[in-house]
Biopython code that builds the backbone (N, CA, C, O; Angstrom):
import numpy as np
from Bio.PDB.StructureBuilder import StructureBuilder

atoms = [
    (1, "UNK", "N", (115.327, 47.079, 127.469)),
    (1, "UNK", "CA", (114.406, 45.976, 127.683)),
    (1, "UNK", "C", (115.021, 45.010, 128.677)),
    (1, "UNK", "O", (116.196, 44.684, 128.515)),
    (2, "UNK", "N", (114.181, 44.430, 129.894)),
    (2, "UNK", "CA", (115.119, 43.703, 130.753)),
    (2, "UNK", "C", (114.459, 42.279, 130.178)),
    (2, "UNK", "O", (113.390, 42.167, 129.579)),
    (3, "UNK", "N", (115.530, 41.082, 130.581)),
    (3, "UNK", "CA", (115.914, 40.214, 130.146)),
    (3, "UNK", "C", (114.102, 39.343, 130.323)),
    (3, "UNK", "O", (113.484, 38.751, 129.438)),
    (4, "UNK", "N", (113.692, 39.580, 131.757)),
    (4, "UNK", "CA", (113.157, 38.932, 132.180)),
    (4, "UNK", "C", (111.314, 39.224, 131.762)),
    (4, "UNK", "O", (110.361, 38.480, 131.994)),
    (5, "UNK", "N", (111.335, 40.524, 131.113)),
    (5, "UNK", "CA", (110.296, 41.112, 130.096)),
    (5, "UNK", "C", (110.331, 40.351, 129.271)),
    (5, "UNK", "O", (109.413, 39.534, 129.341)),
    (6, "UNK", "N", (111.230, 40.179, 128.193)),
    (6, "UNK", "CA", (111.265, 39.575, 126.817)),
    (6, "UNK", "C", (111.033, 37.785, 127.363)),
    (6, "UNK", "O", (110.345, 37.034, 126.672)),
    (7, "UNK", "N", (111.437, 37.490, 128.142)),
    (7, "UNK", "CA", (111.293, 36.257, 128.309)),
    (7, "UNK", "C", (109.995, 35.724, 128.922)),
    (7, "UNK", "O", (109.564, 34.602, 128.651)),
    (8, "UNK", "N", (109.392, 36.573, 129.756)),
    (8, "UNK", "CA", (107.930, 36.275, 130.191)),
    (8, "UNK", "C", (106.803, 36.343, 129.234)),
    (8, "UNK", "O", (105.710, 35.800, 129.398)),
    (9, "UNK", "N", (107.287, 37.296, 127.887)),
    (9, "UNK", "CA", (106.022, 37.492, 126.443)),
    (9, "UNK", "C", (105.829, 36.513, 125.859)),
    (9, "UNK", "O", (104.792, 36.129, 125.318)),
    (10, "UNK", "N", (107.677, 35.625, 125.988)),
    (10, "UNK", "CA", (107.301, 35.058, 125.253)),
    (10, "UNK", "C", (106.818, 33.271, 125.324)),
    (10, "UNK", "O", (106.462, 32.387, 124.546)),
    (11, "UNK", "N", (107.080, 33.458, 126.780)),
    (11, "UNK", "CA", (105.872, 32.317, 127.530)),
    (11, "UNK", "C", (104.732, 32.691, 127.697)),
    (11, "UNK", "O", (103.924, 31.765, 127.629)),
    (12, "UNK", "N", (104.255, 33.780, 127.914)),
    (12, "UNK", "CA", (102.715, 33.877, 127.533)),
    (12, "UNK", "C", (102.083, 33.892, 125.992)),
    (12, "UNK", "O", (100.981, 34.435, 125.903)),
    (13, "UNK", "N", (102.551, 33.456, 125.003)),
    (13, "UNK", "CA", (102.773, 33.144, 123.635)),
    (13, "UNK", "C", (102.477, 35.017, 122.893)),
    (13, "UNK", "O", (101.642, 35.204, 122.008)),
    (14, "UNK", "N", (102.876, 35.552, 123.167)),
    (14, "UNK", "CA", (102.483, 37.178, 122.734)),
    (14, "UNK", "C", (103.366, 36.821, 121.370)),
    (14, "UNK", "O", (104.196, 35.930, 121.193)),
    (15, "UNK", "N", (102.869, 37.862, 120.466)),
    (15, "UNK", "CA", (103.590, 37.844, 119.091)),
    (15, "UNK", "C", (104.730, 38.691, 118.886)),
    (15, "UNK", "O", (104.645, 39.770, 119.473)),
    (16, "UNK", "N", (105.921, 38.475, 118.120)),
    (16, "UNK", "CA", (107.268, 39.213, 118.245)),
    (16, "UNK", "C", (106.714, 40.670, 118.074)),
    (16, "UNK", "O", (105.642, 41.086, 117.635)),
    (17, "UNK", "N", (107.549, 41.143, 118.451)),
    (17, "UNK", "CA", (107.330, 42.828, 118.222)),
    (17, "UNK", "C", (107.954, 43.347, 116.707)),
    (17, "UNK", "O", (108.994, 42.693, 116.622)),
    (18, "UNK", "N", (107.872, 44.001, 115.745)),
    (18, "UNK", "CA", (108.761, 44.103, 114.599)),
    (18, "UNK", "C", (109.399, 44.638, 115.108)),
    (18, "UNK", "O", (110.539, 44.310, 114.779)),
    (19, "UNK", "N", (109.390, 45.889, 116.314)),
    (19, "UNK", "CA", (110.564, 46.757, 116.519)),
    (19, "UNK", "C", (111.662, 46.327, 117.151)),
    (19, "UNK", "O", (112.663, 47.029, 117.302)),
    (20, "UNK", "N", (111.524, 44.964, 117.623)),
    (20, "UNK", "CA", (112.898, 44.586, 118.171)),
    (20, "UNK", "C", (113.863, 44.602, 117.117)),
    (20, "UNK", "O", (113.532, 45.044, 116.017)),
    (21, "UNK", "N", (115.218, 44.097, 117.361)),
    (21, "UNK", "CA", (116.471, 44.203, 116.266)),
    (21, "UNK", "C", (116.064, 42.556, 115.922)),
    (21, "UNK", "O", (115.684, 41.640, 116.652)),
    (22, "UNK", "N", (116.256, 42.620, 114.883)),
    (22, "UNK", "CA", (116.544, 40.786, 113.760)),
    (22, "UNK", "C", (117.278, 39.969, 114.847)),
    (22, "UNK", "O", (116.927, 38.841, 114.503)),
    (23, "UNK", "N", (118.024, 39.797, 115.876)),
    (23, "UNK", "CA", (118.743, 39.301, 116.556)),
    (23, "UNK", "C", (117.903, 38.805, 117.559)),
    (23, "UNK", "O", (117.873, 37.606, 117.836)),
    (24, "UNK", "N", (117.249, 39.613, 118.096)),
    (24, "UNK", "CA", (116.205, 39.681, 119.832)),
    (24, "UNK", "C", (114.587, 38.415, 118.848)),
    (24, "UNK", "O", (114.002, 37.391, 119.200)),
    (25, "UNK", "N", (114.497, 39.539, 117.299)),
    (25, "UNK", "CA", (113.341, 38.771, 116.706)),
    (25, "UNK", "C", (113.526, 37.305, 116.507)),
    (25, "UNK", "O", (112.591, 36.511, 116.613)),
    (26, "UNK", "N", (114.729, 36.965, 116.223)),
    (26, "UNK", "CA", (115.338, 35.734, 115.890)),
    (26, "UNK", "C", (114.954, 34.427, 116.913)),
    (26, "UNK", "O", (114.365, 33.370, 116.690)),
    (27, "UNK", "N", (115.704, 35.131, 118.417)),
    (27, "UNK", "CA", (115.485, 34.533, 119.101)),
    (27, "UNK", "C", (113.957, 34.064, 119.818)),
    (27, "UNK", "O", (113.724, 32.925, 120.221)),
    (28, "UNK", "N", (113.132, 35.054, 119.864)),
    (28, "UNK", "CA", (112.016, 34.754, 120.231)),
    (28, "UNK", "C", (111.380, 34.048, 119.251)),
    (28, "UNK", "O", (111.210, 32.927, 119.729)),
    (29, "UNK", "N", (110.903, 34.084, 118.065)),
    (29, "UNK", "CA", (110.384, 32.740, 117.098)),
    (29, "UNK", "C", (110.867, 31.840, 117.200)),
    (29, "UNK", "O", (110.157, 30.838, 117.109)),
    (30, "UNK", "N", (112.513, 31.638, 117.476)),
    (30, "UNK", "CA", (112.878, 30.325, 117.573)),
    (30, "UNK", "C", (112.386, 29.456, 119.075)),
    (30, "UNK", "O", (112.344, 28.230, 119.186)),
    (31, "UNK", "N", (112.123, 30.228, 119.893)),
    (31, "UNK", "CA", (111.644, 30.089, 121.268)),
    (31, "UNK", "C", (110.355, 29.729, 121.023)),
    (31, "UNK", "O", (109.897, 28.756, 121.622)),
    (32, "UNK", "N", (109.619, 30.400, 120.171)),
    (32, "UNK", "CA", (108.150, 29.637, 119.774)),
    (32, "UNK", "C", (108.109, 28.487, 119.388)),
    (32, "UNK", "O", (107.148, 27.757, 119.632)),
    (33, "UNK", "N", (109.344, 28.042, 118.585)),
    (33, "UNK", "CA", (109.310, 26.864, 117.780)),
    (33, "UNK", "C", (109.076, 27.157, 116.201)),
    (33, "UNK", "O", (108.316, 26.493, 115.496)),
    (34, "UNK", "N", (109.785, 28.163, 115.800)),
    (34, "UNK", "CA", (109.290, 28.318, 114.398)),
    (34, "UNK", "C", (110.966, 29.010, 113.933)),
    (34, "UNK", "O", (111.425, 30.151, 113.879)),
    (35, "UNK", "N", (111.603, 27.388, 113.610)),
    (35, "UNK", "CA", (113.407, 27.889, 113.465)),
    (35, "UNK", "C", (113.686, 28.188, 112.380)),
    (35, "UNK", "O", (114.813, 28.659, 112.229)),
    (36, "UNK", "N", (112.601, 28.018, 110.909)),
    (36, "UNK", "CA", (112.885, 28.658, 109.560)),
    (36, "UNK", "C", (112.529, 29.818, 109.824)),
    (36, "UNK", "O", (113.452, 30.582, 110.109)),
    (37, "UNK", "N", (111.454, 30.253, 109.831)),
    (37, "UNK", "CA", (111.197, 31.782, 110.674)),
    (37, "UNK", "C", (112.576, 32.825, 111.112)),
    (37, "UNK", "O", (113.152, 33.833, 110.703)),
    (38, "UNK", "N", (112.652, 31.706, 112.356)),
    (38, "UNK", "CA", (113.550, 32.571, 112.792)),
    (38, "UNK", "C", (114.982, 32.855, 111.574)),
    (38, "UNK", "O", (115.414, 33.979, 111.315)),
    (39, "UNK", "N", (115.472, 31.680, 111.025)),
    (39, "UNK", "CA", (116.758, 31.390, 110.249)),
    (39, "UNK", "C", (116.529, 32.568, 109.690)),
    (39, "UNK", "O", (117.104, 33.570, 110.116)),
    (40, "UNK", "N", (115.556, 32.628, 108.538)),
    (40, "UNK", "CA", (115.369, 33.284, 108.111)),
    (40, "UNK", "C", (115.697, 34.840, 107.933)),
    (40, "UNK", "O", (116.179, 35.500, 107.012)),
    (41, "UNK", "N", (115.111, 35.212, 109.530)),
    (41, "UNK", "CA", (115.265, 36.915, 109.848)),
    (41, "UNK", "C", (116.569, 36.835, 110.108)),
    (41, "UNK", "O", (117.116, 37.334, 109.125)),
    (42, "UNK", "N", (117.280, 36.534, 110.777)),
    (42, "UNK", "CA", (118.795, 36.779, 110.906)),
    (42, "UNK", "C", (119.853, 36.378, 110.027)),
    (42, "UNK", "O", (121.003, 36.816, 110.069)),
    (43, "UNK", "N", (119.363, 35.438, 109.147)),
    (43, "UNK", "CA", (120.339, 35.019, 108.084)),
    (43, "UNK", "C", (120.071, 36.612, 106.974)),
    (43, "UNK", "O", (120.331, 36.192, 105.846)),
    (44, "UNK", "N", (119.941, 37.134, 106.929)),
    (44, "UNK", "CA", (119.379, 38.602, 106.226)),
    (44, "UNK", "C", (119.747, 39.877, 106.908)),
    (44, "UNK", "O", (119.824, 41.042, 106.520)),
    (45, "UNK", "N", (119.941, 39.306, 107.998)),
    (45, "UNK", "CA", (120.332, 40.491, 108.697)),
    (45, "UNK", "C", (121.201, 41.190, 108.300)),
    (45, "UNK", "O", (120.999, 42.383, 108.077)),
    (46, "UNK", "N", (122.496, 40.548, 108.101)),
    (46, "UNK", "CA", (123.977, 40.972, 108.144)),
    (46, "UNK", "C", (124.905, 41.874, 109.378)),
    (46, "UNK", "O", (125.953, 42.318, 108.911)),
    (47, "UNK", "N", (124.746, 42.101, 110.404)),
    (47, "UNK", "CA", (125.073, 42.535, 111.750)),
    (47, "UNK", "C", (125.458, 41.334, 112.663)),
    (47, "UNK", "O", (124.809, 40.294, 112.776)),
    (48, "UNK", "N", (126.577, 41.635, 113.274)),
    (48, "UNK", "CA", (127.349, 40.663, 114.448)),
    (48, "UNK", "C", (126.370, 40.042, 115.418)),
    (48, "UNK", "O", (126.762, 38.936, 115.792)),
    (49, "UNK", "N", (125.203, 40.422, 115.944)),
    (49, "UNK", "CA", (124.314, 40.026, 116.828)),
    (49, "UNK", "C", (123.533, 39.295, 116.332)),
    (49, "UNK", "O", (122.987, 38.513, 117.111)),
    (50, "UNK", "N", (123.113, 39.218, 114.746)),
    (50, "UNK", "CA", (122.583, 38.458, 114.080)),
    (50, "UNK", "C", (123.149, 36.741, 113.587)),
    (50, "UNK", "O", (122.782, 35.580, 113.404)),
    (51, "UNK", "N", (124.619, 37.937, 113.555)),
    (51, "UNK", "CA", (125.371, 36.171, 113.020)),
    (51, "UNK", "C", (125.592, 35.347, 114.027)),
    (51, "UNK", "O", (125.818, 34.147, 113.866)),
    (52, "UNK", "N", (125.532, 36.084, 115.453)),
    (52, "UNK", "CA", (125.385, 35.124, 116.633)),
    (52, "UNK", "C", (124.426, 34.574, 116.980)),
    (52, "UNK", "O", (124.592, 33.650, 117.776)),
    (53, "UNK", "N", (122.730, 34.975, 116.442)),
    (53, "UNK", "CA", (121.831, 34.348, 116.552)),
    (53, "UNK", "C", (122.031, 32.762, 115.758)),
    (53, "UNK", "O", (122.104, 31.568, 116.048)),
    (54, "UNK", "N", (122.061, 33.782, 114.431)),
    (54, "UNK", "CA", (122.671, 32.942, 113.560)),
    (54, "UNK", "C", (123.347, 31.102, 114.161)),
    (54, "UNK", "O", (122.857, 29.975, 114.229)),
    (55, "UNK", "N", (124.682, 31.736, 114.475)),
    (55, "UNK", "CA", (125.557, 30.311, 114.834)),
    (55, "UNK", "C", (124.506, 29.578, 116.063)),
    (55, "UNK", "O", (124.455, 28.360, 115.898)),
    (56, "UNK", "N", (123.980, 29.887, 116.806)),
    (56, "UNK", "CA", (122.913, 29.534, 117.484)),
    (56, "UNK", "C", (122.262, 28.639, 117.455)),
    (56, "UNK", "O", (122.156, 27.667, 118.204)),
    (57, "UNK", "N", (121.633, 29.017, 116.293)),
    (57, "UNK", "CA", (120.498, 28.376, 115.690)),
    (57, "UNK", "C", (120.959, 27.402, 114.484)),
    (57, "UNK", "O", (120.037, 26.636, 114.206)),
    (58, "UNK", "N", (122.101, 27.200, 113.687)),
    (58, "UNK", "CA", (122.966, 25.805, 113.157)),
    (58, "UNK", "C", (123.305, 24.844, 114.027)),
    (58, "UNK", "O", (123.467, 23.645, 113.799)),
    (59, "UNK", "N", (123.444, 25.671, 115.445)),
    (59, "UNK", "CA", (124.452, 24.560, 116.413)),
    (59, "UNK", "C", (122.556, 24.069, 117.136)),
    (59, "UNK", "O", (122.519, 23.045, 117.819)),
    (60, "UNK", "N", (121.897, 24.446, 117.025)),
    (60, "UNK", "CA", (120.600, 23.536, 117.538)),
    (60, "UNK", "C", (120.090, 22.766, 116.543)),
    (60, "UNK", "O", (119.616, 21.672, 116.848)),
    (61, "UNK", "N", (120.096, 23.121, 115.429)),
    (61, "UNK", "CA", (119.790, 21.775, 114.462)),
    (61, "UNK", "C", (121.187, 20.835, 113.699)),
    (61, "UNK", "O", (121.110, 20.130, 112.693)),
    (62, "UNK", "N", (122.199, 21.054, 114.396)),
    (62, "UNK", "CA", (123.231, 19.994, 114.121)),
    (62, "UNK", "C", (124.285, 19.694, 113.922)),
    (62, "UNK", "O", (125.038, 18.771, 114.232)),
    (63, "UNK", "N", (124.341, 21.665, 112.646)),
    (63, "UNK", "CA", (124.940, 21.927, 111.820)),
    (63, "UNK", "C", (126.511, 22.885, 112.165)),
    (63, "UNK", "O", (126.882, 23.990, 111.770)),
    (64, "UNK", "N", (127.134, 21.885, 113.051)),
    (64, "UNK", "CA", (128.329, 22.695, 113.563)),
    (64, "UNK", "C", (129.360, 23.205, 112.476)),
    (64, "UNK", "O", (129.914, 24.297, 112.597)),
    (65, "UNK", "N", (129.580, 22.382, 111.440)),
    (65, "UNK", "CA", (130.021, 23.084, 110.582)),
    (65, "UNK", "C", (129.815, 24.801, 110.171)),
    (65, "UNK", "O", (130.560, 25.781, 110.203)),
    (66, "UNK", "N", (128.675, 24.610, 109.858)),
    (66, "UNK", "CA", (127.913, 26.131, 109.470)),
    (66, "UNK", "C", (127.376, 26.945, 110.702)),
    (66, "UNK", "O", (126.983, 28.111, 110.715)),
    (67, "UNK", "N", (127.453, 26.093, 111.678)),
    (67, "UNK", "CA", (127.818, 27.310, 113.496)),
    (67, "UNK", "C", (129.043, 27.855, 113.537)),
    (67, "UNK", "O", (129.076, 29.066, 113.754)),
    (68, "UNK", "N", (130.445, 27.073, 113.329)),
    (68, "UNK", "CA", (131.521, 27.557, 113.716)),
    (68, "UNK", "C", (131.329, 28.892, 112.459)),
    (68, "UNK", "O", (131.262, 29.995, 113.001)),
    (69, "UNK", "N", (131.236, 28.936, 110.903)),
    (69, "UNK", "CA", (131.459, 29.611, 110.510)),
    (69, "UNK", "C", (130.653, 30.817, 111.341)),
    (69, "UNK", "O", (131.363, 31.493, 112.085)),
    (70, "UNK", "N", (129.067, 31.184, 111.271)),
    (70, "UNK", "CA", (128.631, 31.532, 112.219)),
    (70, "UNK", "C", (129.252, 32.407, 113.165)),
    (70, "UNK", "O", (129.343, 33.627, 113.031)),
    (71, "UNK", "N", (129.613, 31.830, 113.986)),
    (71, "UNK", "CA", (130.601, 32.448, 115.510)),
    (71, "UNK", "C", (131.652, 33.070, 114.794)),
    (71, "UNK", "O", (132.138, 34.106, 115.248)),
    (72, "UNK", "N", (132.154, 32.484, 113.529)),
    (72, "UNK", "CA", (133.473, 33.492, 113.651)),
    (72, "UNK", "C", (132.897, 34.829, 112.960)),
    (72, "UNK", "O", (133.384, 35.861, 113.419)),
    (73, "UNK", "N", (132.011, 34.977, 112.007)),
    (73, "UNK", "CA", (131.353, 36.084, 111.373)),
    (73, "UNK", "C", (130.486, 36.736, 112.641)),
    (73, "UNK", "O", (129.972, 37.814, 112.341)),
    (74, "UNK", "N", (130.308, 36.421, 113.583)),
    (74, "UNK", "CA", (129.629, 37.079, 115.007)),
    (74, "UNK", "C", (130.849, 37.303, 115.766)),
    (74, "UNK", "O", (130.642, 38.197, 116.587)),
    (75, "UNK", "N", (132.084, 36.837, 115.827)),
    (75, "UNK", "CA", (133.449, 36.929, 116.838)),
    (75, "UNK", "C", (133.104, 36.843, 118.168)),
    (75, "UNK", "O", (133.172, 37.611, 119.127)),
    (76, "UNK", "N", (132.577, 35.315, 117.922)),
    (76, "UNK", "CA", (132.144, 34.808, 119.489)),
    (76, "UNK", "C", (132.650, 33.612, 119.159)),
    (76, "UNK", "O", (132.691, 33.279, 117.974)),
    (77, "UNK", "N", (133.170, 32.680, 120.290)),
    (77, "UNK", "CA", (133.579, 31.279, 120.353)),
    (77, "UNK", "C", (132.412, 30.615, 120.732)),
    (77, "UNK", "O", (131.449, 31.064, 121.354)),
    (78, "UNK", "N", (132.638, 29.300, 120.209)),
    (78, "UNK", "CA", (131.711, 27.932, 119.657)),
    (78, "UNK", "C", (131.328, 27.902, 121.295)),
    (78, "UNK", "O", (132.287, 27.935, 122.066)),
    (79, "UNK", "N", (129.860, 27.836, 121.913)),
    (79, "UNK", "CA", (129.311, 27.835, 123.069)),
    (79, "UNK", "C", (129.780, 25.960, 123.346)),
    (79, "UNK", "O", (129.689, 24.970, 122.620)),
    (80, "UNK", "N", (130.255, 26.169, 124.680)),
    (80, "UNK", "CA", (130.402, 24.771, 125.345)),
    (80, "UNK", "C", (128.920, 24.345, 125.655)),
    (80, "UNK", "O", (128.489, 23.205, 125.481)),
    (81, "UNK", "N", (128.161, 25.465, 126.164)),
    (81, "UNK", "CA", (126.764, 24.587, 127.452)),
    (81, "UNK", "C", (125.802, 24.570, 126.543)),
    (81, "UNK", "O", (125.888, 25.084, 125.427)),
    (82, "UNK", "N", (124.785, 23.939, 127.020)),
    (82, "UNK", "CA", (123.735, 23.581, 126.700)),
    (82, "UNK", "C", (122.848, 24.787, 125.710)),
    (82, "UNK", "O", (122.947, 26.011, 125.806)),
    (83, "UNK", "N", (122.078, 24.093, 124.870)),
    (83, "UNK", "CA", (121.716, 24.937, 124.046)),
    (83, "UNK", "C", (120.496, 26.060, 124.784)),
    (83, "UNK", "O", (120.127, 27.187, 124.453)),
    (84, "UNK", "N", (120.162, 25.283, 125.749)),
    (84, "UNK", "CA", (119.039, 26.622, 126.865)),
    (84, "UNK", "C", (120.388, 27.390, 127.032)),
    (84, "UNK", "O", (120.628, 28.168, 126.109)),
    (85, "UNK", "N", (121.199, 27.331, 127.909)),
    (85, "UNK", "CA", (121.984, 28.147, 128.011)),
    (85, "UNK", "C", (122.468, 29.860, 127.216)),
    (85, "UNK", "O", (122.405, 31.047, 127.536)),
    (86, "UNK", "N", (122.977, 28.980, 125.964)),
    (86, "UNK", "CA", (123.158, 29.558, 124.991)),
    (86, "UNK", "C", (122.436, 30.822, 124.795)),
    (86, "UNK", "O", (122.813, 31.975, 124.586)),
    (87, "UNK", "N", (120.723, 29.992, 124.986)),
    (87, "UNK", "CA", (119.652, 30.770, 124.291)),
    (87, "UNK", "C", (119.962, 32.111, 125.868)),
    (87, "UNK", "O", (120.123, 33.307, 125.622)),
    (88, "UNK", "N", (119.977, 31.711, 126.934)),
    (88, "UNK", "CA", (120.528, 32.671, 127.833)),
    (88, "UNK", "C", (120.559, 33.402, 127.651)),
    (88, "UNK", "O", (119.787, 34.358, 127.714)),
    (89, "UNK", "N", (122.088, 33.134, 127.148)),
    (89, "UNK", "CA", (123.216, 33.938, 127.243)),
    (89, "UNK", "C", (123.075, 35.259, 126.157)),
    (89, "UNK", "O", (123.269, 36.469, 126.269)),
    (90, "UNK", "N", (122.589, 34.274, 124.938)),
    (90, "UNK", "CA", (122.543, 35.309, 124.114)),
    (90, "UNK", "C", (121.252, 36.372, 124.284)),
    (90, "UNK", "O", (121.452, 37.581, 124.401)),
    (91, "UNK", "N", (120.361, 35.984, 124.284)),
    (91, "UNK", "CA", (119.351, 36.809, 125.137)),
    (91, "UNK", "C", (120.007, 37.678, 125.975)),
    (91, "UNK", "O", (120.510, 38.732, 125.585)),
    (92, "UNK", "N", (120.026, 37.238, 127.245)),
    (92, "UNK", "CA", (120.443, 38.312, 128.041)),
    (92, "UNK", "C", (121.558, 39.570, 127.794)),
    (92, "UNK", "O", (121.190, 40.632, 128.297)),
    (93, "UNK", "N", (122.669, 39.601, 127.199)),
    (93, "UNK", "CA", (123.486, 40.400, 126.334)),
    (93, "UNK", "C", (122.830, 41.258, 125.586)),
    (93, "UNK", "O", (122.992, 42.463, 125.772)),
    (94, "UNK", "N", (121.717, 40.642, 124.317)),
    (94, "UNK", "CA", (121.299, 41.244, 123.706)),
    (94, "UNK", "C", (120.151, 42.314, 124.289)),
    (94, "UNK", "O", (120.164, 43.499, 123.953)),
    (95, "UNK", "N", (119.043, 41.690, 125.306)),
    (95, "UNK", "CA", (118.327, 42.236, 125.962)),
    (95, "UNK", "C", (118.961, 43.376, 126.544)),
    (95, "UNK", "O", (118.175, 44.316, 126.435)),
    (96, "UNK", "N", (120.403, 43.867, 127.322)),
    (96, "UNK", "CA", (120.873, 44.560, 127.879)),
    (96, "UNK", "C", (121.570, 45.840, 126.352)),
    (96, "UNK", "O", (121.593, 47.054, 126.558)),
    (97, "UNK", "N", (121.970, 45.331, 125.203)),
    (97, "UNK", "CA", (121.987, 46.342, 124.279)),
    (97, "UNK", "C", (120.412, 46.962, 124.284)),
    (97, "UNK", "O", (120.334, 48.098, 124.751)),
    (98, "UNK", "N", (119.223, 46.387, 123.847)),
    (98, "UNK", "CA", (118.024, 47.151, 123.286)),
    (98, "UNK", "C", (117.410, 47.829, 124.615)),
    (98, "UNK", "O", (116.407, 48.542, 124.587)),
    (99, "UNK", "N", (118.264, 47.463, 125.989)),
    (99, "UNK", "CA", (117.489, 48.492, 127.171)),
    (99, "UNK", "C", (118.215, 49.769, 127.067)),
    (99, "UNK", "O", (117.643, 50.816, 127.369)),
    (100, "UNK", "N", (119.543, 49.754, 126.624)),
    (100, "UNK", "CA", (120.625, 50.784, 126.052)),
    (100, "UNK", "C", (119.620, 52.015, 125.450)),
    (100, "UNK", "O", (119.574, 53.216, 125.720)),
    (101, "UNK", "N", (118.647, 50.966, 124.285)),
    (101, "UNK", "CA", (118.079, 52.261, 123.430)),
    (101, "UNK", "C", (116.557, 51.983, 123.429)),
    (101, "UNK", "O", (115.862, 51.990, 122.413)),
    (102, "UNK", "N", (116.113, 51.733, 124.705)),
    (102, "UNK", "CA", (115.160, 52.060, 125.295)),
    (102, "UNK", "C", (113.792, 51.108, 124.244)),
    (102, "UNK", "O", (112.652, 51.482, 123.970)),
    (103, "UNK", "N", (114.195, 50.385, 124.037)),
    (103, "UNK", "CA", (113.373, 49.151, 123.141)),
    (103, "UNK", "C", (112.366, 48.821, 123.783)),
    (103, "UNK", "O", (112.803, 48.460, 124.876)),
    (104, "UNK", "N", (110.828, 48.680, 123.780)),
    (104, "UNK", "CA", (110.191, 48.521, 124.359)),
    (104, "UNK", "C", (109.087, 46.872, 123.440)),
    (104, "UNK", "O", (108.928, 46.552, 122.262)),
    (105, "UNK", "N", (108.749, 46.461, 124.349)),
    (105, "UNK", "CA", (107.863, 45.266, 124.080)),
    (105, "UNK", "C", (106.306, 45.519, 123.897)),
    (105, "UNK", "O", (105.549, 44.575, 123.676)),
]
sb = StructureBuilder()
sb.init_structure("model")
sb.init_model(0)
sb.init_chain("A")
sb.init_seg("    ")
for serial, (resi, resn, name, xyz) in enumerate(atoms, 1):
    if name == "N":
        sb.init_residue(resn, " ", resi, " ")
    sb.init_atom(name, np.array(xyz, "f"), 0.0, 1.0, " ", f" {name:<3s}", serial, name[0])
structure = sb.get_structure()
């Protein structure tokens, strides 16, 4: 899936796909604006891409405490930039695993 697919659906308000991974799903609801939603699917997840959604999404509502844990259960360090950024970064990474296995929107 390229980066710039997943990110154009979900400015045209299209609805998550179930078949994405809890991680990719995460991020796009939270991109809608719906961050229990999202908490939700990835706090359940249990997978490294999740717990990075995860720390993500604590460090946008406040909760650096429960981000750092977060990042270290994902084994990613505490993001310096901006939380668009973030949302980037992690996107784009992840987008480049689900083109791996041919994930479609």
């Amino acid at each position: 899936m390229r980066f710039e697919d997943f990110k154009s659906a979900i400015a045209q308000g299209q609805s998550c796909p179930t078949s994405l991974p809890p991680a990719l799903q995460g991020l796009w609801i939270d991109q809608q604006g719906d961050w229990n939603q999202a908490h939700q699917i990835v706090q359940n997840a249990g997978d490294q891409d999740s717990a990075w959604v995860h720390a993500y999404l604590h460090r946008e509502e406040g909760d650096l405490g429960n981000a750092r844990y977060w990042y270290r259960r994902a084994g990613k360090s505490v993001s310096q930039g901006s939380l668009a950024e973030e949302w980037e970064e992690i996107a784009q990474e992840l987008c480049k695993k689900a083109a791996s296995t041919e994930i479609k929107i």
